[in-house]
N, C-alpha and C positions, 0 to 999 in steps of 0.2 A: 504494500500500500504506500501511495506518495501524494502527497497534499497537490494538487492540481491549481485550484482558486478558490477565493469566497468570493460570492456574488451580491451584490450590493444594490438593491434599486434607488434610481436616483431621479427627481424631478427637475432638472434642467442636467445638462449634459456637460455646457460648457462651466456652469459654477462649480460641476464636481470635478470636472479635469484642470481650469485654474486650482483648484484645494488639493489633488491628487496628485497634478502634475506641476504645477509652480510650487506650490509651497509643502511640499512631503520629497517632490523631487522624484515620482514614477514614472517611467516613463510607457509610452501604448508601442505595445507591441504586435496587438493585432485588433482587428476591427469587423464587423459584420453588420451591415442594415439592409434587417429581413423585411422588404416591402410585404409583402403576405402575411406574418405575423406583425405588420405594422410596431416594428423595436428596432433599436441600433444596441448591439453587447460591442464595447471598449477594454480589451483586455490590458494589463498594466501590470509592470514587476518595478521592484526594486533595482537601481542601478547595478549592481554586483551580482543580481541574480541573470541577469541577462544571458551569459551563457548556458547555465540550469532550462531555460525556457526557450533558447534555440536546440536543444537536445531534445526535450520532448516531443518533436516530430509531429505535428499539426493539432497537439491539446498543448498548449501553451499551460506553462507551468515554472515554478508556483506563480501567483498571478492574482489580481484583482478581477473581477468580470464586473465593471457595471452595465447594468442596463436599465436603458431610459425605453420605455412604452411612447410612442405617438403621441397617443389620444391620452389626454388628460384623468388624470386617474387622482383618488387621493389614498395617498399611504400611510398617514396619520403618523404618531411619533412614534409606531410599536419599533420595539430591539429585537426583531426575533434571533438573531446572527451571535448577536452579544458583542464582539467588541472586535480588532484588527490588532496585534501585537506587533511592535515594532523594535530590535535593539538597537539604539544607537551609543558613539565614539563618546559624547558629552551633553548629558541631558539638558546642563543648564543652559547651553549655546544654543542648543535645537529647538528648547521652548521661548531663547530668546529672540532667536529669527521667528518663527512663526508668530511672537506678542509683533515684531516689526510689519508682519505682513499685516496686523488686523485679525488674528486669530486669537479665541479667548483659550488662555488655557484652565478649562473648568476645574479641575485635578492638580494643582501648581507641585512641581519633587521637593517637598519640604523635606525628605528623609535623603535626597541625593540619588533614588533609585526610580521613582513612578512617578511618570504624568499622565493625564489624560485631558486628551481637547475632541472634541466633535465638527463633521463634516456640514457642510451648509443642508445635509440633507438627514444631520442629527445620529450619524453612524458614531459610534463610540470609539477612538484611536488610544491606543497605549502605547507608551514609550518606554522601555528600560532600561536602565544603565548597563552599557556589556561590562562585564565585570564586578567589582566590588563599587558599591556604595559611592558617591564623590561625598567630600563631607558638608555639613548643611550649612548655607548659608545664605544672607539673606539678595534678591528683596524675595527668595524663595519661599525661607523657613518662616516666616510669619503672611503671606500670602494665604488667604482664605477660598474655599471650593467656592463656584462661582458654575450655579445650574445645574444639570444634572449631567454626569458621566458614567 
């Protein structure tokens, strides 16, 4: 068994690929808009995964799949998926770029290890520190949860 993708429904396409792809830094790797089942699925990996998902031979892998429906649909705030995990080199720099872009980080790493921020389409992202702990400091450690993650 090998983790292929999580599939993510999204309502606008391009505010999730600006959130996926400008500021997380995914890049699309592959694309499909099915006229008949009136959807476009956006497939997206991680930088470094990019060889992983040219190997897997036409199921791109591992991999994000959003898909946007046509026709106007509402998907209300349910979390059926639960959340995206993410390791990164330095938590505090990567939730400091994303507060730059305009992203709220709901989750702030008061402990040096966890953040959590949410997609314009209310998906729940986790970041953790590879490695051990960085140590706490502020404007992290006193930074309060802000909405739900």
């Amino acid at each position: 068994m090998r983790y292929l993708h999580t599939m993510l429904r999204v309502r606008n396409l391009d505010a999730a690929l600006k959130f996926f792809g400008d500021a997380l830094g995914l890049k699309e790797v592959h694309r499909i808009d099915n006229e008949k089942g009136r959807f476009t699925l956006v497939f997206l990996c991680a930088p470094d995964d990019e060889a992983l998902v040219k190997q897997s031979k036409g199921r791109p892998a591992p991999t994000i799949e959003l898909t946007c429906n046509w026709d106007e649909e509402s998907y209300g705030e349910d979390r059926y998926f639960g959340h995206l995990a993410y390791e990164v080199d330095d938590i505090y720099a990567t939730c400091e770029r994303l507060m730059k872009l305009g992203i709220t980080i709901n989750r702030p790493p008061r402990d040096g290890q966890m953040a959590f921020v949410r997609s314009p389409d209310l998906h729940s992202i986790e970041f953790l520190q590879k490695g051990a702990a960085l140590p706490p400091q502020e404007p992290w450690l006193s930074m309060p949860n802000t909405g739900h993650w």
